[in-house]
MIKOLRO-941802 format. One line per 2 residues: number of its first residue (from 1); their letters; for each residue y negated, z negated, x of N, C-alpha, C, O. Coordinates in Angstrom, 1 decimal, decimal comma, always signed. Atoms other than C-alpha are relative to their C-alpha. Example, Ala and Ser with C-alpha at 12.3 -4.5 7.8 and 13.67 -1.06 7.14 Angstrom:
2
1	AS	+1,2/+0,0/+0,9/+4,5/-7,8/+12,3/-1,2/+0,0/+0,9/-1,2/-0,7/+1,9; +1,1/+0,0/-0,9/+1,1/-7,1/+13,7/-1,1/-0,8/-0,8/-2,2/-0,9/-0,3
//
This chain:
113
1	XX	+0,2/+0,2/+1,4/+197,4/+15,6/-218,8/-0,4/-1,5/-0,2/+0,1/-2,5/+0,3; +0,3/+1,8/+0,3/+195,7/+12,4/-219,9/+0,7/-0,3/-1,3/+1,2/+0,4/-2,1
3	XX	-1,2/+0,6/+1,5/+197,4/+9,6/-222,8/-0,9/+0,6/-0,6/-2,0/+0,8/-0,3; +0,4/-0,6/+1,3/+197,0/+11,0/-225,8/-1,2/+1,0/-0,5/-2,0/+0,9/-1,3
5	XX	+0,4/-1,0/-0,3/+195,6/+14,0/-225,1/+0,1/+0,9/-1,9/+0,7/+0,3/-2,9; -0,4/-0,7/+1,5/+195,8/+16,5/-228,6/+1,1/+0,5/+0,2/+1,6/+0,9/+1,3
7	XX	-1,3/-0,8/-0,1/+198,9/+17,9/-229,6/+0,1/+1,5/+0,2/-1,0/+2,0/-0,1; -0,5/-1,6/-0,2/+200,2/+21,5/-228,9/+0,3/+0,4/-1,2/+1,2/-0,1/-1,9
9	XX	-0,9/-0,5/+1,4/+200,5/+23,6/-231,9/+0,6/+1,4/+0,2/-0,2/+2,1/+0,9; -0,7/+0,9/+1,4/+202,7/+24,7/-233,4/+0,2/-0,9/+0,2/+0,1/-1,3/+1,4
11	XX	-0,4/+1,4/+0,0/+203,7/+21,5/-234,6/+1,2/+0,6/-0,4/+1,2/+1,8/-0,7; -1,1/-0,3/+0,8/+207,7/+21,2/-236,0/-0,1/-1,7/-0,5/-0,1/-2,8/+0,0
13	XX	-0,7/+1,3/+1,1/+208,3/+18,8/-238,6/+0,6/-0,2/-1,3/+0,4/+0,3/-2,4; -1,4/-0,5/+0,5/+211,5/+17,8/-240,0/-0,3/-1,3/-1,3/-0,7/-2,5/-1,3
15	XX	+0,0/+1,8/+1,0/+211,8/+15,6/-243,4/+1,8/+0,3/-0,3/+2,3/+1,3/-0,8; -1,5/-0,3/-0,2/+215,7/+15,1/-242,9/+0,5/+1,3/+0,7/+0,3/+1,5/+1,9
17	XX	-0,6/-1,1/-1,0/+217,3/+18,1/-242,0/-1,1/+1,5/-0,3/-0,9/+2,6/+0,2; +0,6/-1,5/+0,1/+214,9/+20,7/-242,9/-1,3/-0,5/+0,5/-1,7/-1,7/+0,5
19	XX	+1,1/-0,1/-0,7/+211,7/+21,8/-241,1/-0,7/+1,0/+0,0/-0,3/+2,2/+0,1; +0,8/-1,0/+0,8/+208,7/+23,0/-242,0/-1,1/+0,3/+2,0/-1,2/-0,6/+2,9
21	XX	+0,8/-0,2/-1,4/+206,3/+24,7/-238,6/-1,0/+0,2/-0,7/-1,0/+0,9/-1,8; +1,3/-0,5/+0,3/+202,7/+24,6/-238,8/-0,5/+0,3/+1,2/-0,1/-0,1/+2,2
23	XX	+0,6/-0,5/-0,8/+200,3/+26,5/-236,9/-1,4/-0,4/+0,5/-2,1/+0,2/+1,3; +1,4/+0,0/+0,0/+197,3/+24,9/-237,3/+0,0/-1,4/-0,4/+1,2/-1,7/-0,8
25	XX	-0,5/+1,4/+0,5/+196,5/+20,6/-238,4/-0,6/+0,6/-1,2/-0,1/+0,2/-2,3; +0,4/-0,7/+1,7/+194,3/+23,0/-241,3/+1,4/+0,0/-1,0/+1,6/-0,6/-2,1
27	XX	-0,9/-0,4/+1,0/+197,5/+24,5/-242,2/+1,1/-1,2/-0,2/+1,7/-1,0/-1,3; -0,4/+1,2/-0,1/+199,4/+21,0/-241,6/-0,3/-0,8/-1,5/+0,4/-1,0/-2,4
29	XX	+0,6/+0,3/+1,3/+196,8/+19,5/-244,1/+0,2/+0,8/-1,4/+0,3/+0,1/-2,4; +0,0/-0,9/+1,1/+197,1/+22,1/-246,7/+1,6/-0,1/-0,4/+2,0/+0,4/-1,5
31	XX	-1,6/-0,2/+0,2/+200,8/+21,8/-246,7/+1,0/-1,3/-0,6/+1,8/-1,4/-1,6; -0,7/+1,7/+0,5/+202,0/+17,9/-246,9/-1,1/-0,9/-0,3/-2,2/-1,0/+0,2
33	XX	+0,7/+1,0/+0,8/+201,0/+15,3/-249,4/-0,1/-0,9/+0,5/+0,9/-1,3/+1,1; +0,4/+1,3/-0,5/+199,0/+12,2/-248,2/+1,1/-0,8/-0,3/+1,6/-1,3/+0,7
35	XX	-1,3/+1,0/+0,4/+202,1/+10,0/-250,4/+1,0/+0,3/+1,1/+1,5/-0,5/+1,8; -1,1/-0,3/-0,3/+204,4/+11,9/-248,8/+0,2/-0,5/+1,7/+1,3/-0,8/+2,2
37	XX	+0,1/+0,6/-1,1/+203,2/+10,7/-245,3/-0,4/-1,6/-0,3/-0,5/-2,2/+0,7; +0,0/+1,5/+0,3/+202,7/+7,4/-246,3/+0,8/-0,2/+0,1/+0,9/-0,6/+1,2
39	XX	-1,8/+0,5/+0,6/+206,4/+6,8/-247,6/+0,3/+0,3/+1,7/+0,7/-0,7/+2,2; -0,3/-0,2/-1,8/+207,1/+8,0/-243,4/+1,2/+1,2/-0,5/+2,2/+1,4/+0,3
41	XX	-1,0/-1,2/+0,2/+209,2/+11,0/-245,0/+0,2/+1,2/+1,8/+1,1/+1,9/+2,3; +0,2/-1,4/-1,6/+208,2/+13,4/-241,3/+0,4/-0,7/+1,1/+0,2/-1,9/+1,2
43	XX	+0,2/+0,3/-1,0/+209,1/+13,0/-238,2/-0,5/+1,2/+0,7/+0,3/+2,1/+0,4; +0,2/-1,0/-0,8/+207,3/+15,6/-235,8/-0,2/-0,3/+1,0/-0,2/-1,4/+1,5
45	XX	-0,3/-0,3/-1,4/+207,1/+17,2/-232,7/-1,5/+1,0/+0,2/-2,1/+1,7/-0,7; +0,8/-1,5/+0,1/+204,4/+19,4/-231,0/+0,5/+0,4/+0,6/+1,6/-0,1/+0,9
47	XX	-0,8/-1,1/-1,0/+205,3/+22,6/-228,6/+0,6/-0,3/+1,3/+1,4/+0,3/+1,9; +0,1/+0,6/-1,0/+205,3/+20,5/-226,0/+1,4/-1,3/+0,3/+1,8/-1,8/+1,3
49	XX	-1,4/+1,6/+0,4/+208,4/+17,7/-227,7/-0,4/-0,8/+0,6/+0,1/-1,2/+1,6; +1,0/+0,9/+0,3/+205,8/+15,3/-227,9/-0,1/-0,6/-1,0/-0,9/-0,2/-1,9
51	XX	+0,0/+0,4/+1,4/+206,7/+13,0/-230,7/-1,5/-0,4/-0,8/-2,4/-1,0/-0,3; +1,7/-0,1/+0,8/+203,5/+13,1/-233,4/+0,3/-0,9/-1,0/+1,3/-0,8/-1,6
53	XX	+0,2/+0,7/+0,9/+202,6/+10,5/-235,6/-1,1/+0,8/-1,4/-2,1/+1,4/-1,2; +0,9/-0,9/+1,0/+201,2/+11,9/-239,0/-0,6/-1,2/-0,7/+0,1/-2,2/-0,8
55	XX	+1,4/+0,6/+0,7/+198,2/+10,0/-240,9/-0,6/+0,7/-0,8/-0,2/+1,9/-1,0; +0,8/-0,8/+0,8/+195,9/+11,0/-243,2/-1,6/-0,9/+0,0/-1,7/-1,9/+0,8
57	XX	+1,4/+0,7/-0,5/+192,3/+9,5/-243,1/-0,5/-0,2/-2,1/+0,1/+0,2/-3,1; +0,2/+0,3/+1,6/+190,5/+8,4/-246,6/-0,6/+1,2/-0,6/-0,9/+1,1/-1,8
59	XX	+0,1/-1,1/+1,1/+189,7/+11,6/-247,8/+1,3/+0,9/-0,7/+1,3/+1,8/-1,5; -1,4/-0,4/+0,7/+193,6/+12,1/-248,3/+0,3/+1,0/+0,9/+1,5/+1,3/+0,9
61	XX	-0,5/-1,8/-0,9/+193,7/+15,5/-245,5/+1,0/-0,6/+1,3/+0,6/-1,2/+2,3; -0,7/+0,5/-0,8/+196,6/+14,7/-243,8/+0,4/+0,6/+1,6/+0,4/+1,8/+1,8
63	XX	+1,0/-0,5/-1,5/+196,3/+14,8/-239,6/+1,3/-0,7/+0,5/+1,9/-1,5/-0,1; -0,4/+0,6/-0,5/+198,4/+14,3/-236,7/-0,8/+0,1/+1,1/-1,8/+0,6/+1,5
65	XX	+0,5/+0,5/-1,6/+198,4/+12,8/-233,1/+1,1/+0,0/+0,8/+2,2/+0,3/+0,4; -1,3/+0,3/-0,9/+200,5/+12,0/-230,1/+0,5/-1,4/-0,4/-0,2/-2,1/-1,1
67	XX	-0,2/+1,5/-0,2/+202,3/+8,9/-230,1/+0,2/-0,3/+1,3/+0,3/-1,5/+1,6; -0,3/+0,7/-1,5/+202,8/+8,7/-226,3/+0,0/+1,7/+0,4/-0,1/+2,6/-0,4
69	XX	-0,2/-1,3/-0,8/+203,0/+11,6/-223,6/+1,8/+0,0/+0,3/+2,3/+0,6/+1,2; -0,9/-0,2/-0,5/+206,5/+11,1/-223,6/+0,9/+1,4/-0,2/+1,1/+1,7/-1,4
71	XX	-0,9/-1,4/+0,7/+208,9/+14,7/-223,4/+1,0/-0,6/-0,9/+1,7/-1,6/-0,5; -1,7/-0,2/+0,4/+211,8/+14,9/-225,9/-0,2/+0,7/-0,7/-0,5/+0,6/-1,9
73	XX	-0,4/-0,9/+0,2/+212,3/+17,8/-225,8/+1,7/+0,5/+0,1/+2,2/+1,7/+0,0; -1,4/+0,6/-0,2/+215,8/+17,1/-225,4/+0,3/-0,1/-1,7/+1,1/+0,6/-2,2
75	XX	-0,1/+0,6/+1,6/+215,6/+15,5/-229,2/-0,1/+1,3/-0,9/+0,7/+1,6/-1,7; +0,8/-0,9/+1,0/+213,5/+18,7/-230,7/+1,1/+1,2/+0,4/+1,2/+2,2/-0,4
77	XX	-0,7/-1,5/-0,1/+215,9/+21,2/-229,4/+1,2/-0,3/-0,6/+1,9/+0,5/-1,3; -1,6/+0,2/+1,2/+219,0/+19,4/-231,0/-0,4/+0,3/-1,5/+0,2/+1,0/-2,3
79	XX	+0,0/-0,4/+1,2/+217,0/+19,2/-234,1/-0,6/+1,6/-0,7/-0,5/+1,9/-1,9; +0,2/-0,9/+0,1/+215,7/+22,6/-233,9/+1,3/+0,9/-0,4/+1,5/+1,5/-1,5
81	XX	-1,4/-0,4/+0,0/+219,3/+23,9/-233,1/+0,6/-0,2/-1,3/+0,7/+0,7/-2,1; -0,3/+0,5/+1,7/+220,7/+22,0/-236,4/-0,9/+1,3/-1,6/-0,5/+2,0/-2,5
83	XX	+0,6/-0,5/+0,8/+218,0/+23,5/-238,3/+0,3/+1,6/+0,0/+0,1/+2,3/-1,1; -0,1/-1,6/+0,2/+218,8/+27,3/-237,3/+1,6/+0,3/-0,5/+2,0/+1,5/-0,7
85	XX	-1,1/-0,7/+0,3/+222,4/+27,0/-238,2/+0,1/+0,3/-1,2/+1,2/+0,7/-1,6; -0,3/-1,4/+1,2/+221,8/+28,5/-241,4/-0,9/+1,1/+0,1/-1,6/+1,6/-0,7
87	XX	+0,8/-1,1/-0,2/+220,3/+31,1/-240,1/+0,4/+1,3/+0,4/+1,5/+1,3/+0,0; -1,0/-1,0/-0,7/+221,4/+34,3/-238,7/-0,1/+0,0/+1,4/+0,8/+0,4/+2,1
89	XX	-0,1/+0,8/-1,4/+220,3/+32,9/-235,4/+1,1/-0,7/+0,7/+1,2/-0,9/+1,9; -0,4/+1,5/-0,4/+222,9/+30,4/-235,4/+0,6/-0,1/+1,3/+0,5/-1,0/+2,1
91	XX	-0,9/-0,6/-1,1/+225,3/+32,8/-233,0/-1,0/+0,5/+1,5/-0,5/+0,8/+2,6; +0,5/-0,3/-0,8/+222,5/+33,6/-230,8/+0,2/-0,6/+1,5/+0,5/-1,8/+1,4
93	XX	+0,2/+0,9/-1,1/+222,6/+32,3/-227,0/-1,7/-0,1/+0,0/-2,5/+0,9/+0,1; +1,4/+0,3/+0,1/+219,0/+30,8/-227,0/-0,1/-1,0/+1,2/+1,0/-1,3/+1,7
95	XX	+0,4/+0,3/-1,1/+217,2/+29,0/-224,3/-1,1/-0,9/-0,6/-1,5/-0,8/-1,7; +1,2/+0,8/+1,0/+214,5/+26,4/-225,1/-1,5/+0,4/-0,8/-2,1/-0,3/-1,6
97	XX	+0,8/-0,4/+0,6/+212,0/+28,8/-226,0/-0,1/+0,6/-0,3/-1,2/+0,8/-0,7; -0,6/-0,4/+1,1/+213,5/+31,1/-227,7/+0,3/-0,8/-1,3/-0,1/-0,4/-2,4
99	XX	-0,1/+0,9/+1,0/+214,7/+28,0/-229,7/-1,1/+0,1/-1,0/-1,0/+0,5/-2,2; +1,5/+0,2/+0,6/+210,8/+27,5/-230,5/-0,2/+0,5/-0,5/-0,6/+0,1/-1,6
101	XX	-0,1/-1,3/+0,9/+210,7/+31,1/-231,4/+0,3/+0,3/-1,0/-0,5/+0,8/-1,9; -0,4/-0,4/+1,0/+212,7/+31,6/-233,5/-0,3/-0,9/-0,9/-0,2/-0,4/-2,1
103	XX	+0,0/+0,8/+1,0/+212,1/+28,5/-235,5/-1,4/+0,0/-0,6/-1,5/-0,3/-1,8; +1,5/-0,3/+0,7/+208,1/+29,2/-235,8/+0,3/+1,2/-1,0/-0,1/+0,9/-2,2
105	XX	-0,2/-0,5/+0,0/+209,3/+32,4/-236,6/+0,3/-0,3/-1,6/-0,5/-0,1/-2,5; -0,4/+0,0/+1,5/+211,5/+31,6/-239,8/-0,5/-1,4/-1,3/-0,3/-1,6/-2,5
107	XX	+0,6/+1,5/+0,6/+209,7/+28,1/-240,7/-1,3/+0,0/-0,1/-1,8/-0,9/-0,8; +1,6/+0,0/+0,1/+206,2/+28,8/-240,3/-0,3/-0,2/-1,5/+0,1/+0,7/-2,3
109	XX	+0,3/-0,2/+1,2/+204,5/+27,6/-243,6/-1,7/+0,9/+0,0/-2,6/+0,7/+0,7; +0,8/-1,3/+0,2/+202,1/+30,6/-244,7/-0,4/-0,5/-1,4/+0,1/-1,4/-2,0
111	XX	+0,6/-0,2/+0,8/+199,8/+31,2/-247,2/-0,3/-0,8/-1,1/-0,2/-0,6/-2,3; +0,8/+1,3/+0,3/+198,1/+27,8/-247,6/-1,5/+0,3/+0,7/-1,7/+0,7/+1,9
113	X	+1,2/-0,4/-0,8/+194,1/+28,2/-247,3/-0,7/-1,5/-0,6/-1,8/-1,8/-0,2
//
């Protein structure tokens, strides 16, 4: 893998404790406000727990990238885990990609074009 290679999508990204998955940087853009990435409200992740820096460029469509090749995936599965305990998941025994699963799964934002 070379630095800063593209991210892996899905992406997961959390503003506090909740988290929104996108499937695409289309559906990324279509989903969160330029302000709202400004103010540094996101932190994400791609599939990969590859921390992502989010930007937006001057036409306002907001984009990410890597910030480093480093894993923490360690980090994304704590906050993933957090995120499914309101779920009916919560009791599940899960595995790191199951984790993934289930969280594209009930978090995926849909039906933005």
């Amino acid at each position: 893998m070379t630095p800063h290679s593209s991210p892996i999508f899905p992406i997961f990204v959390f503003e506090g404790h909740d988290l929104s998955v996108f499937l695409s940087e289309d559906n990324l853009s279509n989903y969160l406000e330029h302000y709202d990435v400004m103010d540094s409200l996101f932190v994400g992740y791609d599939f990969d727990g590859r921390q992502l820096e989010l930007y937006f460029e001057e036409d306002k469509v907001v984009k990410c990238r890597l910030v480093n090749e480093v894993d923490q995936s360690v980090v994304l599965q704590g906050k993933l885990a957090e995120a499914l305990e309101d779920t009916a998941y919560r009791s599940q025994p899960i595995n790191e990609l199951m984790t993934k699963v289930y969280a594209v799964a009930l978090f995926s934002e849909k039906g933005f074009n």
